[in-house]
VOBA-1610 file (N, C-alpha, C; in pm, whole numbers, padded with zeros to 5 digits, always signed):
BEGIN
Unk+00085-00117+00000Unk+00000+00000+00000Unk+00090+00123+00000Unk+00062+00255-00060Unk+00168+00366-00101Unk+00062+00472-00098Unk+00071+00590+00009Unk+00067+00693+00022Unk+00031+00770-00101Unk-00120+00771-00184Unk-00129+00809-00312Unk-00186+00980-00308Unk-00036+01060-00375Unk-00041+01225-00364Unk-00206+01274-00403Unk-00288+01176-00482Unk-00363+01221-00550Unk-00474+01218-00385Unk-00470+01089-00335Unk-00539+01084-00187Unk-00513+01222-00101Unk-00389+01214-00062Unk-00343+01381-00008Unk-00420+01543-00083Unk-00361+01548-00196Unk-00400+01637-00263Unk-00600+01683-00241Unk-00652+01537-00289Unk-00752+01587-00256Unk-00801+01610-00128Unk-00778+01590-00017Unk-00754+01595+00163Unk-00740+01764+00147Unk-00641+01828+00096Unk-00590+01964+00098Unk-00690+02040+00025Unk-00723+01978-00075Unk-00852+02059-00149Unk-00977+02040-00089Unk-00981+01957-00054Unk-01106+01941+00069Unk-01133+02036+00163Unk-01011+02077+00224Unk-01019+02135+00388Unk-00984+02291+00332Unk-00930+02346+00191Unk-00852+02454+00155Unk-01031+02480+00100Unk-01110+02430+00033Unk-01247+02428-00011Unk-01367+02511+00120Unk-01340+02401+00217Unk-01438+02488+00291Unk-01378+02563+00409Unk-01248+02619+00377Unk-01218+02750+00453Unk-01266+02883+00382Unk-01234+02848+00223Unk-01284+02945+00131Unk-01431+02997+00154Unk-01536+02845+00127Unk-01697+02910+00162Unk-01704+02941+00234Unk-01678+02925+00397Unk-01692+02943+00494Unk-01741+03153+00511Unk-01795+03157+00547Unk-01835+03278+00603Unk-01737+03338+00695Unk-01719+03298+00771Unk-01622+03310+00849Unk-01605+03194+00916Unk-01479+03167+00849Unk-01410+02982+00898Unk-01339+02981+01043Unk-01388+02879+01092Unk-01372+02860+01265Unk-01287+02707+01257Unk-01136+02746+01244Unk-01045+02625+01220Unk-01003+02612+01417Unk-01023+02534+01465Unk-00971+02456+01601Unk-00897+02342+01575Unk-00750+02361+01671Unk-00661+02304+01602Unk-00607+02291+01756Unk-00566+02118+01785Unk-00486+02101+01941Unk-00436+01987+01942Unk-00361+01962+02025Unk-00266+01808+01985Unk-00203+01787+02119Unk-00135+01668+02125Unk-00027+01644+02227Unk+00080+01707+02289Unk+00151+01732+02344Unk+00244+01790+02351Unk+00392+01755+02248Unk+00369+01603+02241Unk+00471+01535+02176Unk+00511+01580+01999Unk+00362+01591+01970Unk+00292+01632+01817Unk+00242+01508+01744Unk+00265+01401+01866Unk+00256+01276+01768Unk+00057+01241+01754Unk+00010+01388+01788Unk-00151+01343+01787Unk-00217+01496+01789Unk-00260+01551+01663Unk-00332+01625+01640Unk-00468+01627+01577Unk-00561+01734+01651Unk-00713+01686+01615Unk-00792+01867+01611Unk-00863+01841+01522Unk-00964+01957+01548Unk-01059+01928+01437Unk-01133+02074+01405Unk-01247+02079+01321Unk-01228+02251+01218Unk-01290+02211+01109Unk-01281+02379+01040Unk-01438+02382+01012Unk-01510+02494+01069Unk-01634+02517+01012Unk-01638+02524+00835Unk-01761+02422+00794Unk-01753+02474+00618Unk-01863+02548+00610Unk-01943+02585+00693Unk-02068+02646+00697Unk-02133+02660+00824Unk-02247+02757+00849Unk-02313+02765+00991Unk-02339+02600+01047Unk-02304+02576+01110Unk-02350+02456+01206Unk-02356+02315+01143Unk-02194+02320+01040Unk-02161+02230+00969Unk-01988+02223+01004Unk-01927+02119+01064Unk-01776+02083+01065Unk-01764+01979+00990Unk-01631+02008+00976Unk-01540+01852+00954Unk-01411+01830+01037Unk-01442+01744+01140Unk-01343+01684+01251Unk-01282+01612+01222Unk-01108+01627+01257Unk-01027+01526+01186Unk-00945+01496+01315Unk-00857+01397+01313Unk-00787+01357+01402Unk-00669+01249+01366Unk-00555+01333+01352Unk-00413+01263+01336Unk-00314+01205+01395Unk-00270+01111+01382Unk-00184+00986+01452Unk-00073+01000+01418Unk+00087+01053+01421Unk+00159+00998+01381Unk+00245+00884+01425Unk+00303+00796+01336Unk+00319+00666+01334Unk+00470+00660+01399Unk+00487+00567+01556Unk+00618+00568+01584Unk+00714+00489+01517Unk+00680+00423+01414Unk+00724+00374+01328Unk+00811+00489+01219Unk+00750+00562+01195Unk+00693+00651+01066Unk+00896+00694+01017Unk+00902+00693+00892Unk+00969+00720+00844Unk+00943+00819+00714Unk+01028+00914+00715Unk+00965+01003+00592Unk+01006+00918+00481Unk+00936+00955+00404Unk+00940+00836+00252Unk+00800+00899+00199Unk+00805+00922+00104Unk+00679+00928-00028Unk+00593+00839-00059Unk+00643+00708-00031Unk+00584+00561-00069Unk+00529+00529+00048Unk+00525+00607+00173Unk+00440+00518+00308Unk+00303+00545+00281Unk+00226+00422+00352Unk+00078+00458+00344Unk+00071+00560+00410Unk-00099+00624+00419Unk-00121+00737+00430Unk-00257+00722+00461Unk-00336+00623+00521Unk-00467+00573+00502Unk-00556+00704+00599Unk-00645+00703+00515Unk-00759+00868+00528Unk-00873+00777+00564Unk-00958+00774+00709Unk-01069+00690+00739Unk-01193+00831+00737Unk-01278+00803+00585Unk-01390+00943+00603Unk-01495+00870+00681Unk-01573+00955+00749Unk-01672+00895+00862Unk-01762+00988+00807Unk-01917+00906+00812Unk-02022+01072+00799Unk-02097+01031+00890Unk-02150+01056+00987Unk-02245+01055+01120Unk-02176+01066+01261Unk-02275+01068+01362Unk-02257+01088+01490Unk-02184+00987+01493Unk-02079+01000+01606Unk-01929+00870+01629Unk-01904+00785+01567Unk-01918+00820+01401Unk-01863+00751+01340Unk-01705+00728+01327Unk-01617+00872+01401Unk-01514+00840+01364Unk-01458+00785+01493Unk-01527+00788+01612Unk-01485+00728+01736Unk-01487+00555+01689Unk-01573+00524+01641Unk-01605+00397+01574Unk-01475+00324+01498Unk-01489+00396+01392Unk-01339+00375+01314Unk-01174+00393+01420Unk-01172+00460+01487Unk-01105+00528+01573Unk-01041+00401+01697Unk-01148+00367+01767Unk-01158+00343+01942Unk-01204+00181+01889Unk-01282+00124+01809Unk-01337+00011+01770Unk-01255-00109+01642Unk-01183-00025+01546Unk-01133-00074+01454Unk-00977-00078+01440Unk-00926+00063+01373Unk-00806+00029+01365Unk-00684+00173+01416Unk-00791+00239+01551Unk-00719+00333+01590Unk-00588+00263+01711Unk-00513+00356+01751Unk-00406+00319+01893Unk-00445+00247+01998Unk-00552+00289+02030Unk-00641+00283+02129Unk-00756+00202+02119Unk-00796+00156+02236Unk-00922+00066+02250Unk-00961+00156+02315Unk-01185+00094+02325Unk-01245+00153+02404Unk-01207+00206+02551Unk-01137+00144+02590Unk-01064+00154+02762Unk-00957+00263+02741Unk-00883+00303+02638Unk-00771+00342+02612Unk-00688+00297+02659Unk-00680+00147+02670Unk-00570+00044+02634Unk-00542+00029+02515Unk-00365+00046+02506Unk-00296+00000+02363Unk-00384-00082+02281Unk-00384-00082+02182Unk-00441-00181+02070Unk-00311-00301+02047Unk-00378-00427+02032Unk-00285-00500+01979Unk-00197-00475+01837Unk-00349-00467+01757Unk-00308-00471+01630Unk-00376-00348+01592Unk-00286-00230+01541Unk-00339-00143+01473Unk-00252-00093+01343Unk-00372+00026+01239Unk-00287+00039+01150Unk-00190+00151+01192Unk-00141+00220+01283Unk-00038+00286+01303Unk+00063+00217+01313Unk+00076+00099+01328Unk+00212+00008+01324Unk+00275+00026+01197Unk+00224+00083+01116Unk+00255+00039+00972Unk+00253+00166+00902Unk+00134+00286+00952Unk+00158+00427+00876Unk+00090+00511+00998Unk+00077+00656+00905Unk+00051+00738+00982Unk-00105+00764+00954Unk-00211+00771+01031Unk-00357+00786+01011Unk-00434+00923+01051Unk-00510+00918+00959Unk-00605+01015+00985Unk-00776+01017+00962Unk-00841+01052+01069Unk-00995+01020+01082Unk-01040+01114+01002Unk-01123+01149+00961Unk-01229+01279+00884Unk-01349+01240+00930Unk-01404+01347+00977Unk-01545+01317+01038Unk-01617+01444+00989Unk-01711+01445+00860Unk-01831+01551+00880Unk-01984+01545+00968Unk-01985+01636+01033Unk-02074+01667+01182Unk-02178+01794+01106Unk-02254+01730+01119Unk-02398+01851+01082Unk-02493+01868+01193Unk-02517+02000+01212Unk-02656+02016+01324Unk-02770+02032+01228Unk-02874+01937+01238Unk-02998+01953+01166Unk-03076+02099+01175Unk-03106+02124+01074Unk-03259+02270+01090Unk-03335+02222+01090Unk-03386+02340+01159Unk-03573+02279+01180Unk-03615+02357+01060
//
């Protein structure tokens, strides 16, 4: 599996997209101290985010060819799901995971969050 620029690229046009519409874009941005775990949200519209949350891999070696796997989520904890349930660091307990994909690359959740209108 190889880190595909075109995957990235569109990630950047994604998030560079709805800072532009944004009315006034509300980017929240916070992490570890280490840096090895950053997370926030950029408003793309009134009472519309997209929450992301980044892993980097203690493995991780810079290289062009490492995976790069992008998990998109659309609903309520969907990305806790993907995250805490599947193939994040962490288990529900926030006990280590046996087997996760950070052994192998560096990950990132995408989560779009909508508040319904009445």
């Amino acid at each position: 599996m190889r880190r595909s620029p075109l995957l990235l690229a569109l990630l950047c046009i994604l998030l560079c997209s709805c800072l532009l519409h944004a009315k006034r874009p509300a980017i929240i941005t916070t992490g570890t101290a280490d840096g090895n775990q950053l997370w926030g949200y950029v408003q793309v519209r009134e009472k519309a985010h997209l929450f992301w949350w980044y892993y980097k891999s203690p493995q991780r070696v810079s290289s062009p060819t490492n995976p790069w796997p992008t998990v998109l989520c659309v609903g309520p904890a969907s990305s806790g799901r993907g995250n805490f349930m599947e193939i994040g660091p962490l288990d529900m307990n926030l006990e280590p995971r046996e087997s996760t994909w950070l052994k192998k690359a560096d990950l990132i959740f995408v989560v779009r969050q909508t508040v319904p209108s009445n």
